[in-house]
MITOR-549519 format. One line per 4 residues: number of its first residue (from 1); their letters; for each residue x negated, z, y of C-alpha. Coordinates in steps of 0.02 Angstrom, whole numbers, plus 50000, padded with zeros to 5 digits. Layout:
NUM = A = X Z Y | ...
***
This chain:
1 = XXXX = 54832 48390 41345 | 54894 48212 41362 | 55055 48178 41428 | 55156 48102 41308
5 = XXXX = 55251 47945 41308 | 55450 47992 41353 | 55517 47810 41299 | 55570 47901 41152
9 = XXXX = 55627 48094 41107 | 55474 48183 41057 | 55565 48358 41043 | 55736 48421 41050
13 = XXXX = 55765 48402 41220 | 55731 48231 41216 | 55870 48206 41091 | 55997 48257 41235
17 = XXXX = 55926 48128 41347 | 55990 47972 41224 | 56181 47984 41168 | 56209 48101 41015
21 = XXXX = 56361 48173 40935 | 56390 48381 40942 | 56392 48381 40761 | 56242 48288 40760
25 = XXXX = 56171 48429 40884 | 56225 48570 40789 | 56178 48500 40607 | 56017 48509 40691
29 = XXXX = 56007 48682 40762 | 56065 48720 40561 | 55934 48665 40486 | 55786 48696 40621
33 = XXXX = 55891 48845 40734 | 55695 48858 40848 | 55758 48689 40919 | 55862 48777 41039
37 = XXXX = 55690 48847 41104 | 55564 48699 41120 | 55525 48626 41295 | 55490 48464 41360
41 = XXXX = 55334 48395 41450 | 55386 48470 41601 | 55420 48643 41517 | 55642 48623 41548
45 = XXXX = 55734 48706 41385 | 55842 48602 41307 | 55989 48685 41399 | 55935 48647 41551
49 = XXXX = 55896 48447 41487 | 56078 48436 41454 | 56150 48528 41618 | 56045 48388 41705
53 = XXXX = 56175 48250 41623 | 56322 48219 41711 | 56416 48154 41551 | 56375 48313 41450
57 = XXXX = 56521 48381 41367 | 56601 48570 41394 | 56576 48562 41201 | 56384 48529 41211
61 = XXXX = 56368 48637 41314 | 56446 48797 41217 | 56348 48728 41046 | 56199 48772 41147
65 = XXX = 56233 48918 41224 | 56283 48962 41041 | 56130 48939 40963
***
């Protein structure tokens, strides 16, 4: 399978990797709650996406571990 092109979010991890609001996040995990699950191309959760940024909030962090 082709690597795909990470200029842009191509799963929900990649949303964590541009700025986004926590109610932006967790009207997300509402509507598709698998989110939480999906992995990027190198197979990271998105939990582990967002430990990885040093700006992610306390906040982001318990919406996730939430879900």
């Amino acid at each position: 399978m082709p690597k795909r092109n990470n200029k842009h979010p191509s799963n929900f991890s990649g949303f964590l990797k541009v700025h986004i609001s926590v109610e932006s996040i967790q009207r997300l995990l509402d509507t598709w709650p698998d989110a939480i699950r999906e992995k990027d191309d190198d197979g990271r959760l998105t939990f582990h996406v967002a430990l990885e940024n040093p700006n992610v909030s306390l906040e982001m962090i318990q919406v996730l571990l939430d879900a």
